[in-house]
N, C-alpha and C positions, 0 to 999 in steps of 0.2 A: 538318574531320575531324581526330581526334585521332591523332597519327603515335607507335607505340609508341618509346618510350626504350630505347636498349639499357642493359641491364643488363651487370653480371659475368659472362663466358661461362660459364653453367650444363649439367651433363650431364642430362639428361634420358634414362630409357629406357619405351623404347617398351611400351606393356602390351600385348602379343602372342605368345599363344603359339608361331604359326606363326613369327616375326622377331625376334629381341632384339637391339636394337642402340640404339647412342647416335646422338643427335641427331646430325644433319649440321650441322659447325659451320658452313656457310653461312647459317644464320638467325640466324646473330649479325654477321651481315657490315650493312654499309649497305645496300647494293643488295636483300640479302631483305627491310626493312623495306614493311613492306605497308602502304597509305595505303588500304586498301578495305576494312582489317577496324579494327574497333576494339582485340581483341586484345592484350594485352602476353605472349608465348610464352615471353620470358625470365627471367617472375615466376611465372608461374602458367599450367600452360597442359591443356589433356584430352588425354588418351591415348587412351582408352577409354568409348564410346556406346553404353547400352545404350534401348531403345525399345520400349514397353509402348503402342500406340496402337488407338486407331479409328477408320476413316473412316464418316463421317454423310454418305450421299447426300442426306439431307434437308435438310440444315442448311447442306452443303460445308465442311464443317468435320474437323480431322482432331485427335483431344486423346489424352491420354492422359500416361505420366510416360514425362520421359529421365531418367536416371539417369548421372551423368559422371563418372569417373576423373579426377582431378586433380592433378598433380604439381607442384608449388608450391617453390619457391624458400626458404631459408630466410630469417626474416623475412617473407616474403611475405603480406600480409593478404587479397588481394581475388583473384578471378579476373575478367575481366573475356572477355564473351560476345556474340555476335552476334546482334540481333531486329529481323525488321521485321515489326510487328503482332503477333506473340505476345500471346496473352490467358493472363497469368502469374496462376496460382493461389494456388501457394504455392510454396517453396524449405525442404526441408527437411537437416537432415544425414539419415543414411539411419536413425536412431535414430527419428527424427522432430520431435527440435529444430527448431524454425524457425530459419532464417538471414537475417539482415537482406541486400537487395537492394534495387537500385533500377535504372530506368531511365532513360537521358538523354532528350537532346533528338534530335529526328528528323529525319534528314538524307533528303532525298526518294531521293536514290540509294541511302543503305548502310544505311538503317534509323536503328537506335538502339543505345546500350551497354547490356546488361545487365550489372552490376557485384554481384557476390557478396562479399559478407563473408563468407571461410573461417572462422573459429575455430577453426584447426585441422582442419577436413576435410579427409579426402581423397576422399570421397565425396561428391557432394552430387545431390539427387532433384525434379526441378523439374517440378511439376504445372502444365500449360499447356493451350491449344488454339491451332491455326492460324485466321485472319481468315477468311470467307468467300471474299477476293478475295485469298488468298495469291497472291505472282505465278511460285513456281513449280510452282504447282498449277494443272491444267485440268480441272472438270470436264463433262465432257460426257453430255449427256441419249442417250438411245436414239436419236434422231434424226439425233447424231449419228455414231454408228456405223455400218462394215458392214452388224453383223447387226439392227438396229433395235430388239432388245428388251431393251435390259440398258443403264444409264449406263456408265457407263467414267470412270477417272482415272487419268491419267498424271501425273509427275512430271520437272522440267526445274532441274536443278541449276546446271548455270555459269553465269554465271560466280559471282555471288552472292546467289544466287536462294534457295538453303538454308535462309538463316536465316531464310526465310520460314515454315517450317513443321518446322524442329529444332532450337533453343538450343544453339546450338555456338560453335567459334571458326573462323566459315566462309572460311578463307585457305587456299588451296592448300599454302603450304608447310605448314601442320600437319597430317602426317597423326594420323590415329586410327584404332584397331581399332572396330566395331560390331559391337554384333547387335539384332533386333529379330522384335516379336512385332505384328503386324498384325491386327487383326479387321477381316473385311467380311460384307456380307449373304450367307448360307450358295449363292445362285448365283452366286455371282463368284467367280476365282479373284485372288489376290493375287502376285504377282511381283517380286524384289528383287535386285539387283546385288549378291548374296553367295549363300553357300553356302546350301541346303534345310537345314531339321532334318531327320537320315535317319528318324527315327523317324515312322509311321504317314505317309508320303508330305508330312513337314514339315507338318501339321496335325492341329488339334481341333476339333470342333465341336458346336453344341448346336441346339436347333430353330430356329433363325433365321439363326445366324452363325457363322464358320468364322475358328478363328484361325491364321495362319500364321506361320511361324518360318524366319528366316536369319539368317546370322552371316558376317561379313568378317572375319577371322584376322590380315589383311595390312593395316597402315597404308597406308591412301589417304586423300586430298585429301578433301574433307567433300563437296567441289561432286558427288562419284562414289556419292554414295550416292542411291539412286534406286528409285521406287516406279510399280508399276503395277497398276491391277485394273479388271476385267473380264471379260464374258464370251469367253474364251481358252482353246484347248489347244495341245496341245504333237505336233510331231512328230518322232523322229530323224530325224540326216540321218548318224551316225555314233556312236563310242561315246562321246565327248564333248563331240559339239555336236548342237544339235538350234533347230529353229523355234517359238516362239508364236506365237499371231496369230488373231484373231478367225475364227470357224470356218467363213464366209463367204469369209474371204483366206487358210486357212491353206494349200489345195491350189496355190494359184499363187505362194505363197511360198516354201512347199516347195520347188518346182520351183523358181524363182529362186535360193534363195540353197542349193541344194540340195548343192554342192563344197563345202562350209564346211570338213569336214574337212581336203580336199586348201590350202584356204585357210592354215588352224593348221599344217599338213605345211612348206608352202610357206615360211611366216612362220619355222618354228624353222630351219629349213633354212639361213636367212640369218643370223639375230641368235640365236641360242640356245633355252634348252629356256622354252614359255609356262606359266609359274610360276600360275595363276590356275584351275587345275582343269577346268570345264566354260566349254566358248563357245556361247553358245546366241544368238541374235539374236531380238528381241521386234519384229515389225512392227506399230507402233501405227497409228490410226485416223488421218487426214488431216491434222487442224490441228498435227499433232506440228511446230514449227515450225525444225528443221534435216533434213540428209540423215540424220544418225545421231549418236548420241553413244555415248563408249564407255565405258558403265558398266560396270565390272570384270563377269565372267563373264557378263553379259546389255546388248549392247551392243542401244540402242534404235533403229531404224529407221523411214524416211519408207516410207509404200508407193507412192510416187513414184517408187521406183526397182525397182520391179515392172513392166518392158517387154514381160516374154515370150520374150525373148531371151539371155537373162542379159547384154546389155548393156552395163547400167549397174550393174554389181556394183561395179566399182572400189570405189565407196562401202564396201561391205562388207571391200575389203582395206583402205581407211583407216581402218574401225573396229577393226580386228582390230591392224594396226600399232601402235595405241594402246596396247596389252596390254603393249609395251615403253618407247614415246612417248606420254608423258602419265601413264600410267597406272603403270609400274614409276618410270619416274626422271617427274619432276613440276617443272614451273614453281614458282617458290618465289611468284611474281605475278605480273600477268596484264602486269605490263611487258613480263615476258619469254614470252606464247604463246607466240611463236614457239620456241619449243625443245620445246612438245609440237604445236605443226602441221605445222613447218619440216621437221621431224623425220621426221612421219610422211607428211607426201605423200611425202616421199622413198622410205623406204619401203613405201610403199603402190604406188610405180610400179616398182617391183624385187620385188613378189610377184607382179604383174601382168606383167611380162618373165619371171617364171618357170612362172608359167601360163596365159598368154594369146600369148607370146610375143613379141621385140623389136618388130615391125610394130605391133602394138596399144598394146606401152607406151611408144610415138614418139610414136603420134598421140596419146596422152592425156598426155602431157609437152608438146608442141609447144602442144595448145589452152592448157593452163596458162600457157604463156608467156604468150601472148594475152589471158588474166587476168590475168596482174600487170603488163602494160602498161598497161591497162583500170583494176586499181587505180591506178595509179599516179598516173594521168590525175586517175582521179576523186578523189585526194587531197589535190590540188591541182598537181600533178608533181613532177619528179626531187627540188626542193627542199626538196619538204615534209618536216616533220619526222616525221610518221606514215607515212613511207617508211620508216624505219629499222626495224633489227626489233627490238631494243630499245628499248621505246617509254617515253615520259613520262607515266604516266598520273597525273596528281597528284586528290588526294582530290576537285577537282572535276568529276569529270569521270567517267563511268560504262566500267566497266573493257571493256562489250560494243561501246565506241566503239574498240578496237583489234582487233577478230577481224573485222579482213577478208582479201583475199585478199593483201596481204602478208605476213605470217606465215606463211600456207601455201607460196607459190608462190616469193617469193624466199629464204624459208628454203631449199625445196626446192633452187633453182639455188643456194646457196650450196653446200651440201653436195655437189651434183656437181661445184662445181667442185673442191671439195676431192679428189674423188674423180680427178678429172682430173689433178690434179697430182701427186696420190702415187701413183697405180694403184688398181684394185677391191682386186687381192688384199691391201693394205697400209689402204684402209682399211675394209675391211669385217672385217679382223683389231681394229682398232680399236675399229669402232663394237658389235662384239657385246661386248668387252671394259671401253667406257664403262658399257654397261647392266648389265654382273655387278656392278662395282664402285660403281655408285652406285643400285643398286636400291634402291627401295623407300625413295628419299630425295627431297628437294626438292633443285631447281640453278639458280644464275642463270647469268646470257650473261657475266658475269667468272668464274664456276666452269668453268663451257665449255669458255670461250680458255683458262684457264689448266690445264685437264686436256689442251686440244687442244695445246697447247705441249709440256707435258712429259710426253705419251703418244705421242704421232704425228710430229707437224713440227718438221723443223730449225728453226733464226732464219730461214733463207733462204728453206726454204718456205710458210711464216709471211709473210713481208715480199713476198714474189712472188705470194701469194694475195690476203696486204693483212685480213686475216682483222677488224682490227679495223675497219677503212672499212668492212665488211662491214655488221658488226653496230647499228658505233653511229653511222653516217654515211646522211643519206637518197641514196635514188635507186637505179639498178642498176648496179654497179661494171661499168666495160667489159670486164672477163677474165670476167663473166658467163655460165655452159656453158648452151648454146641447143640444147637435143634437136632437131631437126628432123628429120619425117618424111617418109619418100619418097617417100608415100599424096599427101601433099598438093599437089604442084607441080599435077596433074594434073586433082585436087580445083581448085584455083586456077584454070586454065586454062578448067575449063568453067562456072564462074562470071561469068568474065572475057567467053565469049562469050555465056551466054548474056544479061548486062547488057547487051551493046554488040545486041541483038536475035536472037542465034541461036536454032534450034529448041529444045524441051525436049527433044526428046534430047540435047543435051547437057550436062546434067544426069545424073550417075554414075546408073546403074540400081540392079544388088544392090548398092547401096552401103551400110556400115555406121553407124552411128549416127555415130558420130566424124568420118566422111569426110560424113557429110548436115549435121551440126551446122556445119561448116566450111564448106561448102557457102552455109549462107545464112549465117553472119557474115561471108562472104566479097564478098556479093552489096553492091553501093552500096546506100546509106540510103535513096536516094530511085530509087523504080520509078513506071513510068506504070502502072496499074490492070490494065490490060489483063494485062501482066508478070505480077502476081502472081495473077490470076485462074486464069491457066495453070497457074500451079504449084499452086493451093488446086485444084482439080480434077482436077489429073492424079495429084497425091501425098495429097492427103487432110490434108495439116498441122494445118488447120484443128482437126480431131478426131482428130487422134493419139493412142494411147494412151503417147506415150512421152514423159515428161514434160519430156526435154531436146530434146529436136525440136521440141517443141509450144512451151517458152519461148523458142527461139530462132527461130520462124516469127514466132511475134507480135510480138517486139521490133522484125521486119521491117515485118509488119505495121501496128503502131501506128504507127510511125514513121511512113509512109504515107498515116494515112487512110484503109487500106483497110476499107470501111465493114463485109462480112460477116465481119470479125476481132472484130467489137465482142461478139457474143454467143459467142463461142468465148472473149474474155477474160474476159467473165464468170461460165462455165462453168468454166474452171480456175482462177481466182481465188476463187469460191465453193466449188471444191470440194476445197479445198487450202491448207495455208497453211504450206508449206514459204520461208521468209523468202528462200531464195536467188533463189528465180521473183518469192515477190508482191513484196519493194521495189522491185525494179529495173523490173518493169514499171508500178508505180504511179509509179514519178518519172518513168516516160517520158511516161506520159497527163501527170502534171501538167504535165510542161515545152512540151505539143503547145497551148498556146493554153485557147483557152474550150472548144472541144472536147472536147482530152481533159481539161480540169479536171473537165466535167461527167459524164465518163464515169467518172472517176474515185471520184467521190465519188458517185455513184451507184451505181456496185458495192463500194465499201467500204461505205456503209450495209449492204448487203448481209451482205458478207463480215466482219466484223469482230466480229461476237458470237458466229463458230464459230474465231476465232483465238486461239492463248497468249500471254499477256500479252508475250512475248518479238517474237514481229510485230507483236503491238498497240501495242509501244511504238515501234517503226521507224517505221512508216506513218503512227501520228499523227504524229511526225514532217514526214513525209514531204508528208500531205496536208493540217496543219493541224487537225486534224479535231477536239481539244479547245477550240480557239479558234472554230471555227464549230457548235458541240454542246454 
């Protein structure tokens, strides 16, 4: 992979109406150098995407012309762009001169260069189509959906999944303004991570096809631009958030993610006023393969986290958190996730303390620990170098091999500990004050420290915290803030007996999702039969509708052997393919012997052709399954 040259620090301004400002000179820094895009930003780089397209359910094909803003360096001859698989038509200026292009050689991970001869352009018009097997496109047949009678197509951007299906420069730090014009078949509706055209309800249409119009004002990350269509409508939950969601899910979603408002209330409350106009949440159809992603004003969701209880919302306040983390200030690369995860768990468990209350956002910080011990473990431990949270990802190596739960989870305990040593009020005066001043820019983990230096902390409290061990050292530093919850001793307790043979009563009754989930991670790995039958009978785990109860029963279960878990794994592994449940349960079967080898690869034949290529690529992985296929 070719590592862009720094040039001569160039200003660049952003082409947006809503933000005019100069590049953040961090992308001339070394640390923003991005080894995942091909890219040169310092020569020539877009501003501005506009998107004239189609999607062909017949075909799975998505074509039509981008059209780029280009601000070029003087001197600067070439633009250089990001494709994997792009079927390039033609490349025009917007006159309609053709412009000479080429494409390189094909890196399995990051695609290929597409390299533009400007001649002076500042415009240029690039007639393409997407592969059928774009990887961040899924399309799914009626079979696949809810409501059974309509395809459906989602879109899955990060990490750099993009250039799959938009000739861009697909690196986090570069943002760009968009707008785009969609066509689909006149019964589906079309849905996009920017603003509606107000005019006629943002469409036109003719006897067959319906075309839709949104536009993004605000430089974002390219991985944020995101598409979805489908049989879908729309409910308010407020005057500027509201649900999509197939019309089959949209009544139990509704209800679910129904406080959105009070959510957006909650969020500004902490960190300032949410810059992005409407939050509306899209629950897509099963195989969506994370809990959510937060695409500017239409953050996407698993319906995985559809309980019944409103539960497992948290989800929904880390989508929402993002609106500041991630999404206002941005990883300049994916070295540095952790500054749009770290970030936002953090924040996501201080919306959750302000509407759910301290008791609930203990216990959902406390399991977190439990996760980034778990990572840690499974990293290889304290040593590893993918413990750090600024991580090494060099061009060989596929950037989605660092978004685990380090990033999230000791990002998180970093920043409390920060919080610990200065007080809330000190730094939550801070941290809404990072985000006004570097909105709507890229940051690395040396932009950070050096903001966190000379914004917030002495040298002393700097050196007492250890801020830089923090970030560029593996493991969990020992001044590490460890939430623990009060729920849990007790929780503990009746794990404790009922392993050593006590009745299942003692086993918590009305107990809450968080305190059941702890409950069986709590329980020893290995139960005699008998044990677990108890509990598959008396609590129903087996066939839960709640999809964190239900992956953390089975993990007990497989472990086990327990033999009537086998078709309940296959029931939720079929019926879902939310990557945080199916890897981890598929490395368990495979590590259980010839058993679960066979179990395994018997419901991934299954499972695997209703998955996004983003689990399909884990799990082969994980099971082998291109080397025996």
């Amino acid at each position: 992979m070719r590592i862009p040259a720094l040039a001569t620090a160039l200003t660049l301004v952003l082409a947006s109406p809503a933000v005019a400002q100069t590049i953040a000179p961090i992308l001339t820094t070394p640390d923003a150098r991005d080894p995942h895009s091909y890219a040169r930003p310092t020569e020539a780089r877009v501003t501005h995407v506009a998107l004239d397209l189609a999607a062909d359910f017949d075909t799975h094909v998505i074509r039509g012309i981008a059209t780029l803003d280009i601000l070029a360096a003087p001197g600067a001859k070439q633009v250089v762009l990001d494709d994997n698989g792009l079927k390039i038509v033609n490349i025009n200026y917007m006159a309609g001169k053709p412009l000479p292009y080429s494409v390189g050689a094909v890196d399995k991970i990051h695609g290929a260069p597409l390299t533009v001869t400007l001649n002076g352009a500042k415009k240029i018009r690039i007639a393409y189509a997407s592969s059928p097997d774009a990887n961040a496109l899924q399309w799914l047949t009626p079979a696949q959906t809810a409501g059974k009678k309509q395809p459906f197509l989602f879109s899955q951007g990060e990490a750099i999944l993009n250039r799959s299906w938009i000739p861009t420069q697909d690196s986090p730090g570069i943002r760009h303004t968009w707008e785009a014009k969609i066509a689909v078949p006149k019964q589906l509706t079309a849905v996009m991570s920017g603003d509606r055209a107000a005019d006629a309800a943002g469409k036109t249409c003719t006897a067959d096809r319906c075309t839709f119009e949104y536009k993004m004002d605000k430089p974002v990350a390219p991985y944020l631009i995101a598409l979805a269509v489908g049989d879908i409508a729309f409910k308010s939950t407020g005057p500027r958030t509201g649900i999509w969601a197939e019309p089959a899910t949209l009544p139990k979603a509704a209800y679910e993610f129904g406080e959105l408002e009070k959510f957006v209330a909650a969020a500004e409350g902490l960190y300032g006023p949410y810059r992005w106009g409407r939050y509306d949440v899209l629950v897509l159809p099963p195989s969506f393969p994370f809990g959510g992603m937060e695409n500017p004003t239409l953050t996407f969701a698993t319906p995985t986290a559809i309980a019944g209880d409103r539960s497992l919302v948290s989800l929904i306040a880390h989508e929402l958190a993002h609106s500041w983390s991630g999404n206002l200030v941005t990883n300049a690369t994916w070295d540095d996730f952790w500054l749009n995860e770290g970030f936002t768990s953090y924040f996501e468990n201080r919306i959750m303390e302000a509407l759910h209350g301290k008791r609930r956002a203990d216990m959902e910080a406390d399991l977190a620990w439990t996760d980034m011990l778990a990572a840690v473990k499974e990293a290889g431990g304290p040593s590893a170098k993918d413990t750090q949270l600024h991580l090494e990802l060099d061009a060989s190596r596929d950037p989605d091999d660092g978004m685990t739960q380090i990033a999230y989870d000791k990002g998180a305990a970093f920043l409390r500990t920060i919080e610990k040593q200065v007080g809330r009020a000190r730094w939550d005066a801070y941290l809404r004050s990072y985000f006004d001043r570097h909105a709507f820019q890229p940051q690395t983990s040396a932009g950070f420290l050096a903001d966190l230096k000379s914004k917030l902390l002495t040298p002393a409290e700097a050196k007492t915290i250890g801020v830089d061990t923090w970030v560029y050292q593996p493991g969990i530093p020992a001044n590490a803030v460890h939430v623990t919850s009060a729920a849990f001793p007790a929780v503990d307790a009746a794990a404790k007996a009922y392993a050593a043979g006590g009745p299942v009563s003692a086993v918590p009754g009305k107990a809450t999702t968080q305190e059941i989930t702890r409950f069986i991670t709590q329980l020893p790995r290995k139960l005699p039969a008998e044990r677990l039958k108890t509990l598959d009978a008396t609590f129903g785990w087996n066939t839960t509708g709640n999809s964190e109860i239900r992956f953390a029963w089975l993990q007990l279960a497989l472990a086990n052997h327990y033999a009537p878990a086998d078709a309940s794994a296959e029931q939720f592994l079929t019926s879902q393919g939310r990557r945080k449940f199916v890897a981890p349960l598929f490395q368990q079967m495979m590590d259980s012997g010839d058993w679960g080898h066979k179990l395994a690869m018997d419901i991934y034949g299954k499972a695997r052709p209703g998955y996004h290529a983003v689990t399909q690529v884990t799990v082969d992985r994980i099971t082998g399954w291109k080397l025996m296929n």
